[in-house]
C-alpha positions in Angstrom: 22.5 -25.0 -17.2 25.0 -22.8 -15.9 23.1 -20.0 -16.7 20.0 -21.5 -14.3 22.3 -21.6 -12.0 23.8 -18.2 -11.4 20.6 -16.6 -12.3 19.6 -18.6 -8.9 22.4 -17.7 -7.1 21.8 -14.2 -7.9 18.0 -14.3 -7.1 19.1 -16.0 -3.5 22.0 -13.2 -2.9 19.4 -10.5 -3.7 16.7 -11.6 -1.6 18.8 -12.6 1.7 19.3 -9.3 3.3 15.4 -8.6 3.4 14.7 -12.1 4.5 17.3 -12.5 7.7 16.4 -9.4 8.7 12.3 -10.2 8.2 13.6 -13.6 10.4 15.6 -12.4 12.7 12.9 -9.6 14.0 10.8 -12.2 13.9 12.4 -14.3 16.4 13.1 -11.3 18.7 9.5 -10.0 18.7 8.4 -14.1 19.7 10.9 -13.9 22.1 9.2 -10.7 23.3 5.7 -11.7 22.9 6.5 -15.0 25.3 8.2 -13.5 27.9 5.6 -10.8 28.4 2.8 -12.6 27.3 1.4 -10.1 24.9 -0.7 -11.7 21.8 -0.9 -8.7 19.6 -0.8 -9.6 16.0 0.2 -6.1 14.7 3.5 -6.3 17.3 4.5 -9.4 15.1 4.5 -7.6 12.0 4.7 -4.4 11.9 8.6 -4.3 13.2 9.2 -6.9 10.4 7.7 -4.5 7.9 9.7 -1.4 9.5 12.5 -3.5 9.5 12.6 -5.2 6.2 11.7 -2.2 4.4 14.7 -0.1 6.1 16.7 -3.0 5.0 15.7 -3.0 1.1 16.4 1.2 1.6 20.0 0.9 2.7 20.8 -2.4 0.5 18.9 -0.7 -2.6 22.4 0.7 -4.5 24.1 -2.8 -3.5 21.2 -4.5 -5.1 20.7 -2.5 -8.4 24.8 -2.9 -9.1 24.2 -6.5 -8.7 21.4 -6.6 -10.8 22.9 -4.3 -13.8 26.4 -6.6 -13.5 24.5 -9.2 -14.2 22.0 -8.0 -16.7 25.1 -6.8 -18.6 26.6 -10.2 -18.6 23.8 -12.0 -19.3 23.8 -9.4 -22.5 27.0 -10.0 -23.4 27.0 -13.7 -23.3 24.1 -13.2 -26.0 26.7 -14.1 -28.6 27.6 -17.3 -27.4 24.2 -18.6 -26.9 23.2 -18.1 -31.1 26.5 -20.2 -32.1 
C-alpha cells in the first residue's frame, strides 16, 4: 500500500511543474483574450505549448534524478517484497 502511495506521490511531483505552468499561461492568455476581445484559438494554446515544453526542458535533469532515485529504491526494496 505504501508503495501505491509514493509511486503516486512521485507521479504528482513529476507532473506539477508542466501542469502550473500549462495553468498558469492559461489563465494569463484568458485574461488577455477578455480584455482585448480577441477569440483566436491558436493564442490559447500555442503559449501553453511554448511554455510547457520550455518547462519539461529546464526541469528535464530534476526529473530524471527523481525518477532513477526512485527506480533504484523500488529495486532495492525487491528483497523485501519476496519474504
Amino acid at each position: 500500500m505504501t508503495l501505491g502511495i509514493e509511486t503516486f506521490k512521485m507521479a504528482m511531483l513529476l507532473a506539477l511543474p508542466a501542469l502550473l505552468t500549462g495553468m498558469f499561461l492559461g489563465l494569463a492568455v484568458s485574461i488577455f483574450q477578455a480584455t482585448t476581445q480577441i477569440n483566436e484559438m491558436t493564442l490559447s494554446f500555442i503559449p501553453k505549448v511554448v511554455g510547457v515544453v520550455i518547462v519539461i526542458i529546464l526541469t528535464m535533469p530534476w526529473m530524471l534524478n527523481s525518477t532513477i532515485d526512485f527506480a533504484t529504491d523500488i529495486f532495492n526494496m525487491i528483497p523485501t517484497f519476496v519474504e
